[in-house]
mmCIF file of the N, C-alpha and C atoms, coordinates in Angstrom:
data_MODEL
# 
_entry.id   MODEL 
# 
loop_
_atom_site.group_PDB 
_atom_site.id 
_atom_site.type_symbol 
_atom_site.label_atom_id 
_atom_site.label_alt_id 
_atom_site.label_comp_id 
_atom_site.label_asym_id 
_atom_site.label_entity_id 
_atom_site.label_seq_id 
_atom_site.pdbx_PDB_ins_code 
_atom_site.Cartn_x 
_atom_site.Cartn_y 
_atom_site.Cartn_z 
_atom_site.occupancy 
_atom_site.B_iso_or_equiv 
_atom_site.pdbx_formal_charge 
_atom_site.auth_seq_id 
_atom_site.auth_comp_id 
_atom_site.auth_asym_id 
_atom_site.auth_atom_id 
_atom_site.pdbx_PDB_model_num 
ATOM 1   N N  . UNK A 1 1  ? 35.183 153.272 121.827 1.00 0.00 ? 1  UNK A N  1 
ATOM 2   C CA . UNK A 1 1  ? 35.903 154.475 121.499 1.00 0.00 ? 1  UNK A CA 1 
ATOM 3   C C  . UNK A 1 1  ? 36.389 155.057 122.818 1.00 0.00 ? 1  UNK A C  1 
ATOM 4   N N  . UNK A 1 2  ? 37.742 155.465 122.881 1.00 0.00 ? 2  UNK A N  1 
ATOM 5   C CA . UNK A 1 2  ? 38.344 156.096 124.273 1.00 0.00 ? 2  UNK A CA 1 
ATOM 6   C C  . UNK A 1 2  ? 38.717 157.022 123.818 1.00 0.00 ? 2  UNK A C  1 
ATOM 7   N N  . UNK A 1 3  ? 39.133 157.852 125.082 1.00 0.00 ? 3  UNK A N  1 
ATOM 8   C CA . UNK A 1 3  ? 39.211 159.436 124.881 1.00 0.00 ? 3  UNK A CA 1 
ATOM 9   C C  . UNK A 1 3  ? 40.288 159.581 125.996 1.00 0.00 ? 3  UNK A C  1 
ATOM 10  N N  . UNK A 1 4  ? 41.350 159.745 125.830 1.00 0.00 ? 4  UNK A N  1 
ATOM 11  C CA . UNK A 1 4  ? 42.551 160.007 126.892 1.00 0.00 ? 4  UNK A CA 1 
ATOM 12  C C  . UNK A 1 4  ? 43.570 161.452 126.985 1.00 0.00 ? 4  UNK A C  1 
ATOM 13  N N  . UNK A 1 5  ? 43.424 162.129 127.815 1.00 0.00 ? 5  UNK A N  1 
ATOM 14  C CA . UNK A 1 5  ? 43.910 163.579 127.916 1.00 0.00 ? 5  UNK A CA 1 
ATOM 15  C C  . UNK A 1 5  ? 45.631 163.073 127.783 1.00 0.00 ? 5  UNK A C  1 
ATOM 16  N N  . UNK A 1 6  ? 45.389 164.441 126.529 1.00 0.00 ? 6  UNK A N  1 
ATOM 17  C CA . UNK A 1 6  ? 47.669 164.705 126.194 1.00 0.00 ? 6  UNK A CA 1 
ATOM 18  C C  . UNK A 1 6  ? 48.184 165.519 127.088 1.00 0.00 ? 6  UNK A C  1 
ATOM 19  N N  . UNK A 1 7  ? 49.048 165.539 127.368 1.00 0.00 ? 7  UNK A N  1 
ATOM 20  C CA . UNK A 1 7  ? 49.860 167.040 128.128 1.00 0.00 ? 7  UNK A CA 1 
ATOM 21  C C  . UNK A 1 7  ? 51.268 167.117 127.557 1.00 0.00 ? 7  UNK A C  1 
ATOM 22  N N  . UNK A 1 8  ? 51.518 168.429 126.950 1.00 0.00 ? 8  UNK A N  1 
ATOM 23  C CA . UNK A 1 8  ? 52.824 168.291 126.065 1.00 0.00 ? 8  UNK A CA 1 
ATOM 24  C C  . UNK A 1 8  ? 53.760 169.203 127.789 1.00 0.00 ? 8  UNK A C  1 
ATOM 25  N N  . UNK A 1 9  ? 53.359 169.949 127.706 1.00 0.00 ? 9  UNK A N  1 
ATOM 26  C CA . UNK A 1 9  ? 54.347 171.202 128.811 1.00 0.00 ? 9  UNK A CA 1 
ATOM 27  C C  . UNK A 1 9  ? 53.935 170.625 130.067 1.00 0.00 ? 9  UNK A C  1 
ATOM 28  N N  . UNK A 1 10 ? 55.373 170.043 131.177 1.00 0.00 ? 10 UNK A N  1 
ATOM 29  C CA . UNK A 1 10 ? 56.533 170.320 130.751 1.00 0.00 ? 10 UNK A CA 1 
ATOM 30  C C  . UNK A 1 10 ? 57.501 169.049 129.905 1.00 0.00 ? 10 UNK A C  1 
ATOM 31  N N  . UNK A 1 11 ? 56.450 167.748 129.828 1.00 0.00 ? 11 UNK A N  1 
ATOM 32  C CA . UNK A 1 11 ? 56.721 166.950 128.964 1.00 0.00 ? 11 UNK A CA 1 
ATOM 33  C C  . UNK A 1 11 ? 55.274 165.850 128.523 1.00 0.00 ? 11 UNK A C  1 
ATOM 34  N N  . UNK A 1 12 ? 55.714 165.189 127.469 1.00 0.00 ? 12 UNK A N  1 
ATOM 35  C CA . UNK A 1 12 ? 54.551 164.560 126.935 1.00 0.00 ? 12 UNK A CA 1 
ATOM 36  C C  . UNK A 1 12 ? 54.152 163.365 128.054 1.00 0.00 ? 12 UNK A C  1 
ATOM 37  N N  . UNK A 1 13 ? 52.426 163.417 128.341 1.00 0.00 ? 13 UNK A N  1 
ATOM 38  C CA . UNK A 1 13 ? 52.407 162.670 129.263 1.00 0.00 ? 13 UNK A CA 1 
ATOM 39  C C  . UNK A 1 13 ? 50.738 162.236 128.684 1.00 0.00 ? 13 UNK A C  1 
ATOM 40  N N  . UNK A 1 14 ? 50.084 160.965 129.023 1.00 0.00 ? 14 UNK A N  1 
ATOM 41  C CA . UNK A 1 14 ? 48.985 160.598 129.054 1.00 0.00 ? 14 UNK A CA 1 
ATOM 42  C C  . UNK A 1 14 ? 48.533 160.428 129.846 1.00 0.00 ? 14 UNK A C  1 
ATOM 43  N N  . UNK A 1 15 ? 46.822 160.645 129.879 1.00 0.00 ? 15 UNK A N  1 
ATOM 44  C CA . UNK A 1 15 ? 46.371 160.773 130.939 1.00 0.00 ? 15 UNK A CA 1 
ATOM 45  C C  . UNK A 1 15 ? 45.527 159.255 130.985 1.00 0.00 ? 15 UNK A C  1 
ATOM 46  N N  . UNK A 1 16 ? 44.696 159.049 131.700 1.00 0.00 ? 16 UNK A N  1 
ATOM 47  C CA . UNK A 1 16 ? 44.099 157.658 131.569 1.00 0.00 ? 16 UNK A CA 1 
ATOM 48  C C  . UNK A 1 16 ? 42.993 157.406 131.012 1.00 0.00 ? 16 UNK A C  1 
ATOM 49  N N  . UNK A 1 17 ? 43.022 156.581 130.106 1.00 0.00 ? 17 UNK A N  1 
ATOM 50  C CA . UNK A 1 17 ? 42.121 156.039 129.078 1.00 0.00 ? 17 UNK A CA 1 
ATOM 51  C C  . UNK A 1 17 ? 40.667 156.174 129.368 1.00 0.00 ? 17 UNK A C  1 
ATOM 52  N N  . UNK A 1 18 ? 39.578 156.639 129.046 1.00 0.00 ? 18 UNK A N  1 
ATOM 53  C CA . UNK A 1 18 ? 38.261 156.861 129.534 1.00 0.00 ? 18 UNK A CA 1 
ATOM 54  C C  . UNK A 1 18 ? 37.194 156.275 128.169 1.00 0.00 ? 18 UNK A C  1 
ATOM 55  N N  . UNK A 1 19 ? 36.307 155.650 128.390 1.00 0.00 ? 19 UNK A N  1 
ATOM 56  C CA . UNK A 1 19 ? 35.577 155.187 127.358 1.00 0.00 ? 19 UNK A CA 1 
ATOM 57  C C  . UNK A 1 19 ? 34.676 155.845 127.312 1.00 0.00 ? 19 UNK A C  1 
ATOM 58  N N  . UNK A 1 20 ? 34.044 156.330 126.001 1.00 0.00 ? 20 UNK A N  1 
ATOM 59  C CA . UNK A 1 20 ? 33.541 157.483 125.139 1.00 0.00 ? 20 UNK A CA 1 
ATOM 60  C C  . UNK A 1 20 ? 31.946 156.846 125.111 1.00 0.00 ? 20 UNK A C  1 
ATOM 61  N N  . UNK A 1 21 ? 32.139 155.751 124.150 1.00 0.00 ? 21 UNK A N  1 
ATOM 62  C CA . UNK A 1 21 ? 30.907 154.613 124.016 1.00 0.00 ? 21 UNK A CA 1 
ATOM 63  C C  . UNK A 1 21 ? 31.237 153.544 123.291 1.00 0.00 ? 21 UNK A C  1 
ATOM 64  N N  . UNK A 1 22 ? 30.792 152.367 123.199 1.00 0.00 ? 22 UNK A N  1 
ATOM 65  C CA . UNK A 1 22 ? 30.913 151.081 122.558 1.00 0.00 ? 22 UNK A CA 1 
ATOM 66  C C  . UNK A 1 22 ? 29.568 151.526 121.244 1.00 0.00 ? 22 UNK A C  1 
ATOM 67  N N  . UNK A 1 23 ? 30.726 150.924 120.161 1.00 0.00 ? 23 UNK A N  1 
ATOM 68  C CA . UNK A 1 23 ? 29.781 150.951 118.934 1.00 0.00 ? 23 UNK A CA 1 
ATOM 69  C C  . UNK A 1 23 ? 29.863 149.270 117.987 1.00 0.00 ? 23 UNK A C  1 
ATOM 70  N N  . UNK A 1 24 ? 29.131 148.195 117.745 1.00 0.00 ? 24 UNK A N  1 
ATOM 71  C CA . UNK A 1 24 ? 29.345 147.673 116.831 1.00 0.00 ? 24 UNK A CA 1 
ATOM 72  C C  . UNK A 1 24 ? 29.884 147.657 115.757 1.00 0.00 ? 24 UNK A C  1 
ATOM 73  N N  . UNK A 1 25 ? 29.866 149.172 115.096 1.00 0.00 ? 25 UNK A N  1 
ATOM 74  C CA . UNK A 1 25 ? 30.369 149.362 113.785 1.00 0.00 ? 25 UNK A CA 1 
ATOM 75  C C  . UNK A 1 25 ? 31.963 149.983 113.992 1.00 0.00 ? 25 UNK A C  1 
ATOM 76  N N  . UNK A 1 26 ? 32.677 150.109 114.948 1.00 0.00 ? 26 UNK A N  1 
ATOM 77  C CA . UNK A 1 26 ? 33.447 150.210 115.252 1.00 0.00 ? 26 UNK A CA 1 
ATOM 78  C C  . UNK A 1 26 ? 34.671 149.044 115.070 1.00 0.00 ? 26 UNK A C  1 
ATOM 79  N N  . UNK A 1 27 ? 33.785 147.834 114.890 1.00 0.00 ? 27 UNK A N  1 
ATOM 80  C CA . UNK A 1 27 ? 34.956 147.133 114.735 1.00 0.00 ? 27 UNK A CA 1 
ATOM 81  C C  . UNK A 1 27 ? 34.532 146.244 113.242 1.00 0.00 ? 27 UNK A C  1 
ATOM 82  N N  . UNK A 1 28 ? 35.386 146.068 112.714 1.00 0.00 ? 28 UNK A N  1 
ATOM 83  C CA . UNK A 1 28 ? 35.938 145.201 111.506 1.00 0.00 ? 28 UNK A CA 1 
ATOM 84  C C  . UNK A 1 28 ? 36.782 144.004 111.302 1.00 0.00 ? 28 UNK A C  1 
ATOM 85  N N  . UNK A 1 29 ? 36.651 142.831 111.322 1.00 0.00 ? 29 UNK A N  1 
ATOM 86  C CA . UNK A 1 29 ? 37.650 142.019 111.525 1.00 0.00 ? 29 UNK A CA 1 
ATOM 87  C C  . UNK A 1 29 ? 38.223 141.824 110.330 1.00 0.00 ? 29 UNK A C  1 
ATOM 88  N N  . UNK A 1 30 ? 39.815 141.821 110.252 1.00 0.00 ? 30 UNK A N  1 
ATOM 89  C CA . UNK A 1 30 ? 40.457 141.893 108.823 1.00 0.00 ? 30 UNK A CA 1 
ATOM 90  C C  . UNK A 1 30 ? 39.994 142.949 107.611 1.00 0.00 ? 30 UNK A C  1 
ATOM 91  N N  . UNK A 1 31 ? 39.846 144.265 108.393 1.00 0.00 ? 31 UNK A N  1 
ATOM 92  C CA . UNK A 1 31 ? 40.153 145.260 107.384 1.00 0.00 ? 31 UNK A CA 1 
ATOM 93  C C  . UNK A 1 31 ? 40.678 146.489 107.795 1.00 0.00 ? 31 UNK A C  1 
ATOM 94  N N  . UNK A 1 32 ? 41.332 147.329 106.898 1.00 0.00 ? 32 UNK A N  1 
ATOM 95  C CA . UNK A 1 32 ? 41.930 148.012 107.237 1.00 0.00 ? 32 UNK A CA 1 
ATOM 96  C C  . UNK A 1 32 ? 40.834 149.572 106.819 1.00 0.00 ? 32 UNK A C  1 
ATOM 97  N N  . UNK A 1 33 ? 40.072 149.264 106.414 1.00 0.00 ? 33 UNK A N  1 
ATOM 98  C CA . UNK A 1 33 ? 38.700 150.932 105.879 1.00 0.00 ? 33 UNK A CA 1 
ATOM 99  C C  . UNK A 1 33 ? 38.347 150.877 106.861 1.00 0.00 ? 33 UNK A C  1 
ATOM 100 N N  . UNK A 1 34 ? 38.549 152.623 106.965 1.00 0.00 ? 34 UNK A N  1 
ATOM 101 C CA . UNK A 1 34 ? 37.664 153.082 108.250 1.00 0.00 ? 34 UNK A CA 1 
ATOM 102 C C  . UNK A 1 34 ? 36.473 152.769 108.123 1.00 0.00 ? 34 UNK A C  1 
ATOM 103 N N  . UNK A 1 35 ? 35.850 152.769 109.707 1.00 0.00 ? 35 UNK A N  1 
ATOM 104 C CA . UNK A 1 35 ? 34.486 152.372 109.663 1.00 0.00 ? 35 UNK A CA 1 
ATOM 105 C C  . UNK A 1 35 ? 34.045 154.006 110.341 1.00 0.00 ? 35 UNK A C  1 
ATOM 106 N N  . UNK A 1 36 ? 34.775 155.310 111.157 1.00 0.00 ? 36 UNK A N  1 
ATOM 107 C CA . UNK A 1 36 ? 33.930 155.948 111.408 1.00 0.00 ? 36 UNK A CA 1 
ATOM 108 C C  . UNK A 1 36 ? 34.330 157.651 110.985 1.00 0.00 ? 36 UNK A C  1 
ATOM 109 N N  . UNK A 1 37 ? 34.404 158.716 111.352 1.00 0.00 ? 37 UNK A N  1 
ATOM 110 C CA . UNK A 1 37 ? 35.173 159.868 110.902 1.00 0.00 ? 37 UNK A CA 1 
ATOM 111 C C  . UNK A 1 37 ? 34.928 160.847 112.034 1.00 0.00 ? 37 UNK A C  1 
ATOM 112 N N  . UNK A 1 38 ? 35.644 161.615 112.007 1.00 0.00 ? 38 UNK A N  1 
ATOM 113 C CA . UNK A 1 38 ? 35.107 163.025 113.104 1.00 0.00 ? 38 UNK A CA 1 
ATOM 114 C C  . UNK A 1 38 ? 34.683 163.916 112.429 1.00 0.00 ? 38 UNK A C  1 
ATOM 115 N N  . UNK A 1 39 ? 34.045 164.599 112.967 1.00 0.00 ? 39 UNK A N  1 
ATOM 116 C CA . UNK A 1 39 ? 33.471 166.036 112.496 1.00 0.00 ? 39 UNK A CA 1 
ATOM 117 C C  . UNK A 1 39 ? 34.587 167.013 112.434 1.00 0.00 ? 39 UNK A C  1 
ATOM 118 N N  . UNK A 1 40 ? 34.626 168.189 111.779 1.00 0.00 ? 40 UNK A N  1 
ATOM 119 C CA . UNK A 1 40 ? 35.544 169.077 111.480 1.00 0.00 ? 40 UNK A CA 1 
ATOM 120 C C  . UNK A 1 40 ? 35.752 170.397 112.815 1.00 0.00 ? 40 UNK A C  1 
ATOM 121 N N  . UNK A 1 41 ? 34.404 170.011 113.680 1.00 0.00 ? 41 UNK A N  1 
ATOM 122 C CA . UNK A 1 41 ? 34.701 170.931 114.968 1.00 0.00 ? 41 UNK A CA 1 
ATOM 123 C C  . UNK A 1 41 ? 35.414 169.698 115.953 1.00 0.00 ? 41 UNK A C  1 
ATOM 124 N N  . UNK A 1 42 ? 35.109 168.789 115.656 1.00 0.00 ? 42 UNK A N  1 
ATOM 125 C CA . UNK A 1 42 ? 35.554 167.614 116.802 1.00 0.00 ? 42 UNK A CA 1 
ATOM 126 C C  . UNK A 1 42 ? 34.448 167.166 117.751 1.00 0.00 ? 42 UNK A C  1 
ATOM 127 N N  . UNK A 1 43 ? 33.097 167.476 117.787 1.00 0.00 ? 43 UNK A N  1 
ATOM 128 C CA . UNK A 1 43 ? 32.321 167.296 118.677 1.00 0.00 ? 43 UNK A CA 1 
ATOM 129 C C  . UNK A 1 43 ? 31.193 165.912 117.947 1.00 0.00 ? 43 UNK A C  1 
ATOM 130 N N  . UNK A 1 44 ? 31.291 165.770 116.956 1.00 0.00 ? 44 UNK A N  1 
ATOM 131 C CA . UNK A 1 44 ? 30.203 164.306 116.538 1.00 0.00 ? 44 UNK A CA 1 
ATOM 132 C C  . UNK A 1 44 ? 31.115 163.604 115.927 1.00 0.00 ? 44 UNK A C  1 
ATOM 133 N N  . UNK A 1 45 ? 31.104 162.127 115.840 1.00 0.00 ? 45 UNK A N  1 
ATOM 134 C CA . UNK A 1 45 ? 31.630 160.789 115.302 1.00 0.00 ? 45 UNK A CA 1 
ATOM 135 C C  . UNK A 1 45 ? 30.295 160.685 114.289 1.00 0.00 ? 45 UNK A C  1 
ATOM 136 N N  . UNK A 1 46 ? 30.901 160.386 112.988 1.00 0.00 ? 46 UNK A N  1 
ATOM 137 C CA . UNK A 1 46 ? 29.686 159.318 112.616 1.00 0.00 ? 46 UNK A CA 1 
ATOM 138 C C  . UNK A 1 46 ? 30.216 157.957 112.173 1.00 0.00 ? 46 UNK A C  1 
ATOM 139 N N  . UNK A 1 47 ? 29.255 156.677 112.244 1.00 0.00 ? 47 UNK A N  1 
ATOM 140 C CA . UNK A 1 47 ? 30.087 155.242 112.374 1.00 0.00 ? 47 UNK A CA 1 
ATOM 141 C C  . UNK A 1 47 ? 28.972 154.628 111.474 1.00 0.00 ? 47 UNK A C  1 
ATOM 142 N N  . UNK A 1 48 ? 30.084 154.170 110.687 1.00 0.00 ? 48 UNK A N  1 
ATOM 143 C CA . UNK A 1 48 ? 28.928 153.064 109.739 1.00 0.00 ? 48 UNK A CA 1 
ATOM 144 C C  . UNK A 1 48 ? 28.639 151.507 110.580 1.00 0.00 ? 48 UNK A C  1 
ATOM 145 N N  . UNK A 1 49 ? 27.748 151.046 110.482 1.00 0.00 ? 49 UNK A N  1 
ATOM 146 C CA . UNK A 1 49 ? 27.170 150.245 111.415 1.00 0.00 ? 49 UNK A CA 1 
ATOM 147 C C  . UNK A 1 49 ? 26.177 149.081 110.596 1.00 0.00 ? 49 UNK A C  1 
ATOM 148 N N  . UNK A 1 50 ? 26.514 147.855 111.011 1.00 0.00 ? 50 UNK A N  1 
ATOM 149 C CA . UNK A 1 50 ? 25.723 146.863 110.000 1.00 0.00 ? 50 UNK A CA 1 
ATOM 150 C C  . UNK A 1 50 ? 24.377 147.204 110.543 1.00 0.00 ? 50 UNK A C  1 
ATOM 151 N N  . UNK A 1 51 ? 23.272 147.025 108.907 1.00 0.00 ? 51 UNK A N  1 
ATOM 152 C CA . UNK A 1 51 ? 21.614 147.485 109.288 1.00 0.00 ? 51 UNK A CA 1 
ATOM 153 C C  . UNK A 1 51 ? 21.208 145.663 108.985 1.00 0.00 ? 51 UNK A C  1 
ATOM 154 N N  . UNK A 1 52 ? 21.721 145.089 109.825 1.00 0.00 ? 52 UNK A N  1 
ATOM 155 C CA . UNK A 1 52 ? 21.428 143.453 109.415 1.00 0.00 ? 52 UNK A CA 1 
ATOM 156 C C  . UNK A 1 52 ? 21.605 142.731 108.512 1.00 0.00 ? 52 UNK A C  1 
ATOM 157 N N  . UNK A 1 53 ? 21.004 141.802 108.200 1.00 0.00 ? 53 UNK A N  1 
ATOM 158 C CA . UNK A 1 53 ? 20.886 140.272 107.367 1.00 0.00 ? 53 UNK A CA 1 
ATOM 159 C C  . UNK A 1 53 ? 20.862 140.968 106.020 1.00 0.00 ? 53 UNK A C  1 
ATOM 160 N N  . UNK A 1 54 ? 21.722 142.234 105.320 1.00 0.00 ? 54 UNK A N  1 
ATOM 161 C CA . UNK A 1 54 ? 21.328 142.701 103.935 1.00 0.00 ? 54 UNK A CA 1 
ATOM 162 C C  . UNK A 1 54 ? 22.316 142.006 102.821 1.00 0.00 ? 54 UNK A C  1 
ATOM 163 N N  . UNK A 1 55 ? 21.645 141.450 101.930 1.00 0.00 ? 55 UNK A N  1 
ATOM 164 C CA . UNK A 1 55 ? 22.425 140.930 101.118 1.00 0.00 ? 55 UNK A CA 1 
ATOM 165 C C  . UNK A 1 55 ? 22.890 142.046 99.791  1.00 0.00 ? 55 UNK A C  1 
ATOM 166 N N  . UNK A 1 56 ? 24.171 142.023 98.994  1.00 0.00 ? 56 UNK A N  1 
ATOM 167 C CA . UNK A 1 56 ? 24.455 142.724 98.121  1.00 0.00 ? 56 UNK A CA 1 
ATOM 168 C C  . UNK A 1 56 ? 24.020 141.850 97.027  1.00 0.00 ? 56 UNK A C  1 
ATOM 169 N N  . UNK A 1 57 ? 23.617 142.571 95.944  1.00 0.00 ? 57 UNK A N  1 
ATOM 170 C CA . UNK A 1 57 ? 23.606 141.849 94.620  1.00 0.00 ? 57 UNK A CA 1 
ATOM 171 C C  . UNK A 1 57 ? 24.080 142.534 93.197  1.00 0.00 ? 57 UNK A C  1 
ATOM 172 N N  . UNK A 1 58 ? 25.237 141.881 92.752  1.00 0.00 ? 58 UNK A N  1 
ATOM 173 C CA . UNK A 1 58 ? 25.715 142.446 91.715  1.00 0.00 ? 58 UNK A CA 1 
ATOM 174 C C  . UNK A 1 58 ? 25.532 141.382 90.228  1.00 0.00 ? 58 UNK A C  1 
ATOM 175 N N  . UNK A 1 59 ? 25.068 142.719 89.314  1.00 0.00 ? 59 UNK A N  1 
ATOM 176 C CA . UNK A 1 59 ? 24.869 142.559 87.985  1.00 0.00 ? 59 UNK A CA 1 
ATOM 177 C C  . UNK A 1 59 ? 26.281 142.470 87.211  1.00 0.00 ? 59 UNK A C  1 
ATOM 178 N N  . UNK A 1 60 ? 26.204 141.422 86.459  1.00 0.00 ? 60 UNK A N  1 
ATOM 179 C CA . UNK A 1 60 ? 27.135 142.020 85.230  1.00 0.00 ? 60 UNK A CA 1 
ATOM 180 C C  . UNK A 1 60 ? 26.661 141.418 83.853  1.00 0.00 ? 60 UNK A C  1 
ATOM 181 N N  . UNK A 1 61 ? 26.657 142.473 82.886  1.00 0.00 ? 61 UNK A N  1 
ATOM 182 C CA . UNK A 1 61 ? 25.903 142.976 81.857  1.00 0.00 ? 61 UNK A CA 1 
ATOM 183 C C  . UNK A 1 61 ? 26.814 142.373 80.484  1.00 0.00 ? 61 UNK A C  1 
ATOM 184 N N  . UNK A 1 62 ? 27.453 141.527 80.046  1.00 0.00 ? 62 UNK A N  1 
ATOM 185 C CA . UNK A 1 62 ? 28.340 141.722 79.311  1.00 0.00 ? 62 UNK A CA 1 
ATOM 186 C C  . UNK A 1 62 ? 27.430 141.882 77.692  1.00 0.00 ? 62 UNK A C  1 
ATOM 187 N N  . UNK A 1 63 ? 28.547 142.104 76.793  1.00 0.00 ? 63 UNK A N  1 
ATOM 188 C CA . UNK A 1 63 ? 28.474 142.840 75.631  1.00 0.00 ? 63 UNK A CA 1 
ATOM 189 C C  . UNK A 1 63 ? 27.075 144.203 75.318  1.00 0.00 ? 63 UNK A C  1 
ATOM 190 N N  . UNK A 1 64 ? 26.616 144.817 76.536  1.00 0.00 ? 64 UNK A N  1 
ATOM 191 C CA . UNK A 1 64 ? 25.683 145.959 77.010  1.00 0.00 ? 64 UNK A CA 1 
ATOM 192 C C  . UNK A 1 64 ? 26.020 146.715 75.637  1.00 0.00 ? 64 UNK A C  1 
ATOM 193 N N  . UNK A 1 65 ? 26.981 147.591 75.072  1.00 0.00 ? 65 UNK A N  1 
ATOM 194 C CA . UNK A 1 65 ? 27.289 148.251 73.961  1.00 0.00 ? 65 UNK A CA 1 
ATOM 195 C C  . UNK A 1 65 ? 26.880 147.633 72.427  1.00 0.00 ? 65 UNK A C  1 
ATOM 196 N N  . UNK A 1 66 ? 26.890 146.713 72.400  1.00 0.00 ? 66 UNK A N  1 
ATOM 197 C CA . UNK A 1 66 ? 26.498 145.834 70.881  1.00 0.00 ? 66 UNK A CA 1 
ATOM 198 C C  . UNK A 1 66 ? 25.027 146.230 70.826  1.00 0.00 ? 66 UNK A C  1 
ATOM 199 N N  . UNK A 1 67 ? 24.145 146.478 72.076  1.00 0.00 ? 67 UNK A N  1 
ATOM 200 C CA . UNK A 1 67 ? 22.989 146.752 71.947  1.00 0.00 ? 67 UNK A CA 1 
ATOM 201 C C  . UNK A 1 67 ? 22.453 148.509 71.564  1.00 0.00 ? 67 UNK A C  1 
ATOM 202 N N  . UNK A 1 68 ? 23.505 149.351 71.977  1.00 0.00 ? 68 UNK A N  1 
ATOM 203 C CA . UNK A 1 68 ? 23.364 150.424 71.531  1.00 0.00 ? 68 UNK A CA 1 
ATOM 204 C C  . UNK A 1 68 ? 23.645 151.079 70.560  1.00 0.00 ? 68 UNK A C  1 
ATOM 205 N N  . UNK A 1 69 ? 24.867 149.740 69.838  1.00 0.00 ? 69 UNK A N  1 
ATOM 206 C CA . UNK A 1 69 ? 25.404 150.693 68.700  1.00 0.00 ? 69 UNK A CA 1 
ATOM 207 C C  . UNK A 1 69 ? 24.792 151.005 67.965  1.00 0.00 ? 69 UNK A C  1 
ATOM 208 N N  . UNK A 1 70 ? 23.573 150.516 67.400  1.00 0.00 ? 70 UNK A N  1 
ATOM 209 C CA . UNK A 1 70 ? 22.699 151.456 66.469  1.00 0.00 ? 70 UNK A CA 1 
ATOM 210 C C  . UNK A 1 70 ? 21.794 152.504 66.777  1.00 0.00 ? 70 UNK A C  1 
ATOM 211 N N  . UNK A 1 71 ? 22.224 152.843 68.175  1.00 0.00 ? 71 UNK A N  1 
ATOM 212 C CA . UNK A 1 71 ? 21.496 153.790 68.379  1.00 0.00 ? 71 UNK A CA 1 
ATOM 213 C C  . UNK A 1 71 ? 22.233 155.298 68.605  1.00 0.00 ? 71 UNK A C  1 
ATOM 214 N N  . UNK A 1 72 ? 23.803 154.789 68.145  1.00 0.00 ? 72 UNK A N  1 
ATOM 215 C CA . UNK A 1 72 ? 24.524 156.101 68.309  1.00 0.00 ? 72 UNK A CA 1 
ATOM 216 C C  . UNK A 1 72 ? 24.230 157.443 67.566  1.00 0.00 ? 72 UNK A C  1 
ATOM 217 N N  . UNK A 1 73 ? 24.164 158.644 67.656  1.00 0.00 ? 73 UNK A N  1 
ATOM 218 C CA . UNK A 1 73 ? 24.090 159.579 67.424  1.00 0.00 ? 73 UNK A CA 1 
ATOM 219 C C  . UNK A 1 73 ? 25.418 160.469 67.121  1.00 0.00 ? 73 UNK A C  1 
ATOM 220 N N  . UNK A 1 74 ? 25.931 161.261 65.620  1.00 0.00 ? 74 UNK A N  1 
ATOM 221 C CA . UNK A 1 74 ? 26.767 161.618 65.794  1.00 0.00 ? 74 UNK A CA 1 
ATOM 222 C C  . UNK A 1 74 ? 26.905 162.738 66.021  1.00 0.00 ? 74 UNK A C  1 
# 
């Protein structure tokens, strides 16, 4: 993450690039979702960051409703 001073008056000018800190979760290869956000005063980053070797596991449930229909209530 870098942090480089603007100057608009008496024209737009940059100042030189200064590094903030290196974060792992900072980078993403082939995506475009942010990985971090600023705070609303501007003074904390927070950065999502891999917590290791975690695997996802997704369910899918099909015909889930056939099992409730007798239990509807009107």
């Amino acid at each position: 993450m870098l942090s480089v001073a603007v100057t608009l008056d008496p024209t737009f000018r940059l100042g030189t690039p200064e590094e903030l800190f290196q974060s792992v979760g900072l980078w993403q290869p082939n995506s475009n979702l942010p990985r971090h956000d600023v705070s609303a005063d501007g003074k904390r980053f927070i950065i999502r960051e891999p917590a290791g070797d975690l695997t996802t596991t997704i369910r899918v449930v099909e015909n889930w409703y056939e099992e409730f229909r007798n239990r509807e209530q009107d």
